[in-house]
Every structure is written in structure tokens, then in C-alpha cells.
TIKOL-612748 format. One record per residue: residue number from 1; residue in three letters; x, y, z of N, C-alpha, C, O, CB in turn. Coordinates in steps of 0.05 Angstrom, whole numbers. Glycine has a CB too. Layout:
REM TIKOL-612748
NODE   seq   type      n.u      n.v      n.w     ca.u     ca.v     ca.w      c.u      c.v      c.w      o.u      o.v      o.w     cb.u     cb.v     cb.w
NODE   NUM    ALA        X        Y        Z        X        Y        Z        X        Y        Z        X        Y        Z        X        Y        Z
...
***
This chain:
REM TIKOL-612748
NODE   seq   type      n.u      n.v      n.w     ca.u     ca.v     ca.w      c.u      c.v      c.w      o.u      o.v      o.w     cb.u     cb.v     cb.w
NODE     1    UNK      293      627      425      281      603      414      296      579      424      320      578      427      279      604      383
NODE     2    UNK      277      559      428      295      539      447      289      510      420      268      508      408      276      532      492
NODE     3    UNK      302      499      417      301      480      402      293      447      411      301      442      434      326      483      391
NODE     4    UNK      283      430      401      269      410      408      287      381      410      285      368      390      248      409      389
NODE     5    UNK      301      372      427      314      351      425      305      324      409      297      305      422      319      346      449
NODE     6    UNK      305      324      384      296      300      367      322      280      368      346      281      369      288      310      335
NODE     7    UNK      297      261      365      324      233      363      332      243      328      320      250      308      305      185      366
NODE     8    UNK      373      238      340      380      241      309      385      214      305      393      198      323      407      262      300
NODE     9    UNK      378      206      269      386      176      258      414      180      258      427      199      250      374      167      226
NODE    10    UNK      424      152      270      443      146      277      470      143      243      458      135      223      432      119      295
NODE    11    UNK      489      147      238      500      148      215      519      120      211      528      111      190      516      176      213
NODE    12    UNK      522      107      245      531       70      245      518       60      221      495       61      212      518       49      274
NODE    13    UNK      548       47      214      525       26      185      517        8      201      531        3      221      540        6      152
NODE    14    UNK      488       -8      193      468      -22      211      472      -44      191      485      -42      170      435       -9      218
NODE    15    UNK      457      -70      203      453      -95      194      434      -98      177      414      -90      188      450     -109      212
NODE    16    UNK      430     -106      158      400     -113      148      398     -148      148      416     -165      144      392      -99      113
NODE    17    UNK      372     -149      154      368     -184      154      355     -186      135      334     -174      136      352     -201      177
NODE    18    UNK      363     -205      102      342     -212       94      321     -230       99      325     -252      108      346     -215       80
NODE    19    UNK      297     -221       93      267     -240       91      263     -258       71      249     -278       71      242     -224       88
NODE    20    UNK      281     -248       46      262     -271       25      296     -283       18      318     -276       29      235     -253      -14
NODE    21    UNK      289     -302       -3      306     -316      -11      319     -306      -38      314     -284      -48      296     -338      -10
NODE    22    UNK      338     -327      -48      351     -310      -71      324     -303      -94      303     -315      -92      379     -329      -86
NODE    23    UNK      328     -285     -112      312     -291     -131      314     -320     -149      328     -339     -143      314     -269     -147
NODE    24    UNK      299     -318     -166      287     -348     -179      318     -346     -202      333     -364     -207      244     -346     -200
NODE    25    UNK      320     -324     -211      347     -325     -226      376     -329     -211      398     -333     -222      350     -299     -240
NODE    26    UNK      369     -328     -187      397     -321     -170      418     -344     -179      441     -338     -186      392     -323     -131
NODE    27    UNK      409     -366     -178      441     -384     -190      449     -378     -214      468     -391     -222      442     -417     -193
NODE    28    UNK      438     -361     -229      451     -348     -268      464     -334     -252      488     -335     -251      429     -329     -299
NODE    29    UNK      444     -311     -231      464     -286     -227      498     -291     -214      520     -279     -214      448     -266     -205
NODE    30    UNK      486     -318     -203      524     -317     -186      536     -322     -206      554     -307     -210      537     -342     -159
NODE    31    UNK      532     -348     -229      551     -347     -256      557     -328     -264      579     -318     -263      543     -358     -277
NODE    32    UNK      535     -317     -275      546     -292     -285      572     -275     -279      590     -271     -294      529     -276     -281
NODE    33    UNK      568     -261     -240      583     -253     -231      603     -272     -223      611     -259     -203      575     -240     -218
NODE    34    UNK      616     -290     -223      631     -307     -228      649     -310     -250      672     -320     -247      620     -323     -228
NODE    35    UNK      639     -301     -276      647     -298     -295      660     -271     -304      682     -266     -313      629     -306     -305
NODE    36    UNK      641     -255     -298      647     -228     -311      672     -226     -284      694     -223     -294      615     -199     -315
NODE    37    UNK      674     -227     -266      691     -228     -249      724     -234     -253      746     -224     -248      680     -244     -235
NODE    38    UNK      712     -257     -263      741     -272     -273      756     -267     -297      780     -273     -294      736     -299     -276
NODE    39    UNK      747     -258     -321      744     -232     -339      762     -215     -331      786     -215     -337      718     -216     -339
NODE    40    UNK      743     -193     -308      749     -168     -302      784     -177     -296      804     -175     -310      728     -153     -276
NODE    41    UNK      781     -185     -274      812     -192     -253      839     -206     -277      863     -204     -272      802     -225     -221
NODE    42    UNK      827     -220     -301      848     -235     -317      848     -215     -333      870     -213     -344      843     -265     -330
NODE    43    UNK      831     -197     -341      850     -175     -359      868     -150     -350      884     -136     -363      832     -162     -376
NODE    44    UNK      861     -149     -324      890     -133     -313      902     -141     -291      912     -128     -273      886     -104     -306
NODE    45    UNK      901     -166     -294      925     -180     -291      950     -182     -318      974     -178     -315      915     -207     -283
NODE    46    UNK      937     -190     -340      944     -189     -354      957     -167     -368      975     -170     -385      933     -198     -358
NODE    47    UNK      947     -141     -361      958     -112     -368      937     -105     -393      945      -89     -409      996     -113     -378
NODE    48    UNK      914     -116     -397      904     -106     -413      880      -87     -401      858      -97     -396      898     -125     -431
NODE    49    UNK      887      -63     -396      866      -52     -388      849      -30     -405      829      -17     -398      874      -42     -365
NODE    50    UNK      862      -31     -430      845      -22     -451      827      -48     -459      807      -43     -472      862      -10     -476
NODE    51    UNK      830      -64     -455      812      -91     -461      786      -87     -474      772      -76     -458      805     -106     -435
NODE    52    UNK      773      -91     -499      751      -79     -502      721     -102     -484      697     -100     -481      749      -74     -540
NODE    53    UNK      734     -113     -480      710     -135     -465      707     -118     -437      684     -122     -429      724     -175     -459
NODE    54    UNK      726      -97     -414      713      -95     -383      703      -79     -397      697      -97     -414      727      -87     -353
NODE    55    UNK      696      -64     -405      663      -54     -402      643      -69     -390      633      -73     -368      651      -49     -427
NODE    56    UNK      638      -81     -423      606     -100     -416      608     -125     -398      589     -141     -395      591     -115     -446
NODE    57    UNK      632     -127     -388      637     -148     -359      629     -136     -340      617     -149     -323      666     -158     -349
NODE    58    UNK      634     -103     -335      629      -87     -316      602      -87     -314      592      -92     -292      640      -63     -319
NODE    59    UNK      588      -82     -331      554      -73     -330      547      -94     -322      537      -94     -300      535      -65     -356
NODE    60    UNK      550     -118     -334      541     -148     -330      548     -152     -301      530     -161     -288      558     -171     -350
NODE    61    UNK      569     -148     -290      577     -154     -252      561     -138     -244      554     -144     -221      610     -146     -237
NODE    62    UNK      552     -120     -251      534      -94     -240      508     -104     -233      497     -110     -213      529      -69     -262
NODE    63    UNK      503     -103     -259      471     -114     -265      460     -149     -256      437     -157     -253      469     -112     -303
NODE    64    UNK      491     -167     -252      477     -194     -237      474     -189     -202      456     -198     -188      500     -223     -242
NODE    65    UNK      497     -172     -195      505     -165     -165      471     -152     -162      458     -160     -143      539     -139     -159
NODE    66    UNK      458     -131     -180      438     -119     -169      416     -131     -167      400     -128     -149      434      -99     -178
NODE    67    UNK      414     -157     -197      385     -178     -187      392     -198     -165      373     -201     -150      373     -200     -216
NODE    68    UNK      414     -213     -158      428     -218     -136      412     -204     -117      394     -220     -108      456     -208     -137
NODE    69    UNK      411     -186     -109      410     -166      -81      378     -160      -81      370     -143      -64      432     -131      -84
NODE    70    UNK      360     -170      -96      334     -159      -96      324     -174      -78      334     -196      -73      318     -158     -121
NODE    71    UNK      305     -163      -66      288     -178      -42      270     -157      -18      261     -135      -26      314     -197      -23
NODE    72    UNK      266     -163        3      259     -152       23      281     -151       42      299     -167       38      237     -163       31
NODE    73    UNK      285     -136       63      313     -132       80      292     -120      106      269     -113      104      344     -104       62
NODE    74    UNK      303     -121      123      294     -112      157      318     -103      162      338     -117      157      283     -138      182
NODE    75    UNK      320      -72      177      338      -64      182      328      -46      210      318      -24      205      349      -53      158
NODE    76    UNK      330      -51      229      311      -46      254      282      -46      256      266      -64      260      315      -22      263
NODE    77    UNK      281      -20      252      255      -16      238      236        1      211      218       17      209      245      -10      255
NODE    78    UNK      253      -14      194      258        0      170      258      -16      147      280      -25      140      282       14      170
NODE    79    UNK      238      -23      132      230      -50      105      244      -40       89      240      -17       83      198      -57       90
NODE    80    UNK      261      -53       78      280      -52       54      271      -60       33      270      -84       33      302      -65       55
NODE    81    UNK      258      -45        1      255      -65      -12      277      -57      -34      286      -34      -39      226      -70      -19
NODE    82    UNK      284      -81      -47      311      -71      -68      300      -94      -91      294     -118      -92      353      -77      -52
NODE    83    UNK      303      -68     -111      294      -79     -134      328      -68     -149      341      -48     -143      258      -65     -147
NODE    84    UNK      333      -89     -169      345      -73     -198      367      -63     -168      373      -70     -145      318      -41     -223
NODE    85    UNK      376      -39     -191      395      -17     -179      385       -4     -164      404       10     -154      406        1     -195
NODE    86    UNK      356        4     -150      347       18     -131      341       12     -114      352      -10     -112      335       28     -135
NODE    87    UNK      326       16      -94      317        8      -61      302       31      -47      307       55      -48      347        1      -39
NODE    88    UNK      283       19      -34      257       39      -22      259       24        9      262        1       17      217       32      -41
NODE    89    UNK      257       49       22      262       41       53      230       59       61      222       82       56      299       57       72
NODE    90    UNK      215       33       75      192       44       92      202       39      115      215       21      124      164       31       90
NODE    91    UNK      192       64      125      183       51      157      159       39      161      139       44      148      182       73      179
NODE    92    UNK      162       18      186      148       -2      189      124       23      200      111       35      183      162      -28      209
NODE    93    UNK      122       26      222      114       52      222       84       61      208       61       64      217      138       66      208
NODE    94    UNK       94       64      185       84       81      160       65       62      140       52       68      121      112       94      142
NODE    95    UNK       71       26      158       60       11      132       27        0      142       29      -16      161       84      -19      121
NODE    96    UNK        5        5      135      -25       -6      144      -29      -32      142      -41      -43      160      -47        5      128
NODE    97    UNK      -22      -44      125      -14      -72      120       -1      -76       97        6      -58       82      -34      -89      120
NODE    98    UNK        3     -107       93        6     -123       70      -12     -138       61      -32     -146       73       24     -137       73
NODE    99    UNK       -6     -144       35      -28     -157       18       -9     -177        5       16     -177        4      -47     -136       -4
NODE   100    UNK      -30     -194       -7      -17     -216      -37      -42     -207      -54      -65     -208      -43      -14     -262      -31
NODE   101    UNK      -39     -198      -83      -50     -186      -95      -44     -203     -123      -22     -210     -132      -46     -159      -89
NODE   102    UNK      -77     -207     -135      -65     -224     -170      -45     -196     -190      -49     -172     -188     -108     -233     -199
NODE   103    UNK      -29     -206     -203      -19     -179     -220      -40     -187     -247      -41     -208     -260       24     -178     -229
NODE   104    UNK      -62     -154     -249      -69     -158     -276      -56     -170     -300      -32     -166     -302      -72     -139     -282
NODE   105    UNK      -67     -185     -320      -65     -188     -329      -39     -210     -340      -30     -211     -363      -74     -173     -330
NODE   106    UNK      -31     -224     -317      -16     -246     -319      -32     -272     -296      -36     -272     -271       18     -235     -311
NODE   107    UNK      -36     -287     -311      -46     -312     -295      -34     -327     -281      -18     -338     -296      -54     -329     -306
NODE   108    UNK      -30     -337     -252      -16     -346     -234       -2     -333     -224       10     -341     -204       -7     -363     -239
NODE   109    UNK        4     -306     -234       17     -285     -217       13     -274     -202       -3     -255     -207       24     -271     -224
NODE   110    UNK       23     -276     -166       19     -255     -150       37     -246     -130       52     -261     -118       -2     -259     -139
NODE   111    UNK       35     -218     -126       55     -207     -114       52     -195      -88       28     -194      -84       63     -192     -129
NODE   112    UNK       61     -189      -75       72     -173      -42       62     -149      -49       65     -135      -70      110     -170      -32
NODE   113    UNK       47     -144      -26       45     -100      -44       36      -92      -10       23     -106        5        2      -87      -85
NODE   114    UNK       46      -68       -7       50      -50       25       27      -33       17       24      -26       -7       84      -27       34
NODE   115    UNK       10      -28       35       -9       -1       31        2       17       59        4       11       83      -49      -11       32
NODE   116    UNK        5       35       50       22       55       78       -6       70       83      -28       68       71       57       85       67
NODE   117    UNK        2       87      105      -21      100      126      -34      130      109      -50      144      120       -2      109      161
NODE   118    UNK      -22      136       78      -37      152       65      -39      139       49      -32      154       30      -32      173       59
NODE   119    UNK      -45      113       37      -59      101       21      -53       94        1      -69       84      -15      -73      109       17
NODE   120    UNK      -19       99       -4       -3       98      -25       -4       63      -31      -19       49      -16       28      114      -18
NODE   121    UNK        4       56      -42        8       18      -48       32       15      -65       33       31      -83      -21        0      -71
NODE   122    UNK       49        2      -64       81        4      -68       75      -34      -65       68      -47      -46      106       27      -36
NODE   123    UNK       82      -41      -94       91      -65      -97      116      -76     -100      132      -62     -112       81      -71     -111
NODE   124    UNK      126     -102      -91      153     -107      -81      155     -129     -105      137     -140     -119      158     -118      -45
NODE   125    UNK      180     -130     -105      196     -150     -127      187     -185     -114      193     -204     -128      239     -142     -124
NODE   126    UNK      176     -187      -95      169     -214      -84      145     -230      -88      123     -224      -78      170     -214      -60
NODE   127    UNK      150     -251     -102      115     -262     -108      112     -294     -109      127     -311      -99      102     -251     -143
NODE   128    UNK       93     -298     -123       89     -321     -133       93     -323     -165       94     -301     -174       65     -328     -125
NODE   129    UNK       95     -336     -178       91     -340     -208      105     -366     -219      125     -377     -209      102     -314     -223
NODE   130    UNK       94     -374     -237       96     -405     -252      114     -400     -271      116     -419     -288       68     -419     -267
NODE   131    UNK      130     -376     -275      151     -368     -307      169     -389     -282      163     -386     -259      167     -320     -321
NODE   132    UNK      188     -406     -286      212     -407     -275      238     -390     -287      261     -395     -280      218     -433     -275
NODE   133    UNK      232     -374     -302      263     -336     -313      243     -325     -299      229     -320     -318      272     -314     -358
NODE   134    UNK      231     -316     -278      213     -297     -279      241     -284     -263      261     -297     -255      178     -302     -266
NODE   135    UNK      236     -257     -261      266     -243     -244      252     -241     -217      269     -240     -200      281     -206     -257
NODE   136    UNK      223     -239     -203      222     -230     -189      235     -254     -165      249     -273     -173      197     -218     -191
NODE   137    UNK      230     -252     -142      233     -272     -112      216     -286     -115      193     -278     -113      231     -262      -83
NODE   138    UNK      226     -315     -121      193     -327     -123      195     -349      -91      216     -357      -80      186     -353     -164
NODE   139    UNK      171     -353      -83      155     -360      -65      140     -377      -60      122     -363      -51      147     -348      -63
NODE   140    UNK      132     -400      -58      103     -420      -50       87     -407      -46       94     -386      -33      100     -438      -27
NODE   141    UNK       64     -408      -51       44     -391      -31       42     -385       -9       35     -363       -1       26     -397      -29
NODE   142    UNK       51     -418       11       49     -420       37       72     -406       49       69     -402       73       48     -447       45
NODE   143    UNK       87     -400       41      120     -384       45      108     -358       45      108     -344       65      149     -389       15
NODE   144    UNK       95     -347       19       95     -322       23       78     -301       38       82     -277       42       96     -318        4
NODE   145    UNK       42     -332       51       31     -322       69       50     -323       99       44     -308      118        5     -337       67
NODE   146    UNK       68     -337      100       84     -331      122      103     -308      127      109     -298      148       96     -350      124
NODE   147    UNK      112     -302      101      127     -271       95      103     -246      109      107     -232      129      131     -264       52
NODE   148    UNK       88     -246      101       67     -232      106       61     -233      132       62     -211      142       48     -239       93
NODE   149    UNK       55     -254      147       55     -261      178       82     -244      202       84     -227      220       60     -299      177
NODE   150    UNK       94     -257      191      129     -247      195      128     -214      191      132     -199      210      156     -265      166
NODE   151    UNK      122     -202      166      125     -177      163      101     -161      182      109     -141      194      125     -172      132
NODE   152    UNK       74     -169      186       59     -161      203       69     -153      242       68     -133      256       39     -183      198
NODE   153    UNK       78     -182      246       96     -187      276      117     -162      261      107     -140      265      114     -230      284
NODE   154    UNK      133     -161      252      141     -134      263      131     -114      258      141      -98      273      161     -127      259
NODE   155    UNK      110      -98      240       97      -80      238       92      -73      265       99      -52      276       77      -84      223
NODE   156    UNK       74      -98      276       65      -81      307       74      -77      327       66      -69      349       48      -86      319
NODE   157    UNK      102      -87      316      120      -83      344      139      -61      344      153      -57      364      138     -107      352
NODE   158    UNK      140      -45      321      153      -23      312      130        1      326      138       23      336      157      -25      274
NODE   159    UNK      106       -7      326       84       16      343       95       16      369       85       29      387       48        8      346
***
């Protein structure tokens, strides 16, 4: 049996470029992590490392660093989306298009959503909406029909 020379994915850490901007919370989140930061480092400095405050400084650096980091990312050819503590990697590949779609049942809300080549639809943390706390990436309209433009140009250049 003779085996098939497949390209192997490379294990180099790669670059990602982000596409969108910070989220709409992003200047709380740098305080935040600014804070809980300064916390963390002054209580063991201090030698208190039973401290009952790093905990919930810890979760809090955690949890601003991760709305911090939400967005869309390009990483060759590979859509990053990172929500929260998690992240979904399409290939470009794999995506039929993009859409801007109303979110039921909230008014002025609309969001980014991928329909891949089996029909699946995977909505992204990036939109429009009029909350200014809203957590998601917020957008102009005209910004985010250009996200869309932008994300298309590489779709078809990934074929």
C-alpha cells in the first residue's frame, strides 16, 4: 500500500490579522484588565498570595482579556471567529457566503452570519446595534457592508 502525499498543516505559529475593531465594550475591558492586573502583581509583590481578592481578579483578567479578543481574525486562509473564551476557525474554502441578517426579535439589531457549503449558518459576534453595552463588535452599516466585501475578496481567492 502506497500512501498519498497530503499537504501536512504546518505547526509554525502563524499571524492572524484582525478585521473588525475592538468591541463596543473594549475601553471597560482594558480598565478592567488594567486593574485586575495591578491587583494581581501588588499582591505578590506584596507576599500576599493567599490574598482572598486574586481569585476574582483572575476571572475578571480572564474574562476582560477574552471580550478584548472577540472579533473576526484572517489567518491565511482560515476565518477566525472568537467569541467569549472560544473561537471557530472556517475555512474560507468551506464558506458560500456572507450575509447581514436582522437578529429576531431585537430592533436595530443586525449581525454577520457565514452560510458554509452544507448549509450550516454560524453567526459571528460582529454587528450593528443601537445598545451602546452591547458586547458584541459594533459597526456602521457602511463598515460592515465593507467587512463583508473584504471577507468575500478573500473567499474567492482562497478557491
Amino acid at each position: 500500500m502506497t500512501r498519498q502525499n497530503a499537504p501536512v498543516p504546518s505547526v509554525a505559529p502563524g499571524r492572524s490579522k484582525r478585521l473588525t475593531p475592538l468591541p463596543a465594550l473594549g475601553p471597560l475591558y482594558l480598565v478592567g484588565i488594567a486593574i485586575c492586573a495591578t491587583l494581581i502583581v501588588e499582591a505578590f509583590v506584596d507576599g500576599r498570595y493567599a490574598d482572598p481578592i486574586l481569585i476574582p481578579s483572575a476571572v475578571l483578567l480572564i474574562a476582560a482579556y477574552a471580550g478584548l479578543r472577540q472579533g473576526i481574525y484572517l489567518a491565511g486562509d482560515q476565518l477566525i471567529l472568537r467569541f467569549g473564551l472560544g473561537r471557530t476557525a472556517v475555512a474560507l474554502s468551506r464558506v458560500r457566503e456572507f450575509t447581514i441578517r436582522p437578529q429576531p426579535g431585537r430592533a436595530g439589531k443586525r449581525l454577520l452570519h457565514l452560510e458554509l457549503l452544507d448549509g450550516t449558518r454560524v453567526a459571528t459576534s460582529v454587528g450593528v446595534s443601537r445598545n451602546l453595552f452591547s458586547p458584541v463588535v459594533r459597526l456602521p452599516f457602511e463598515k460592515l457592508v465593507m467587512l463583508v466585501e473584504q471577507l468575500d475578496t478573500h473567499r474567492r481567492q482562497s478557491h
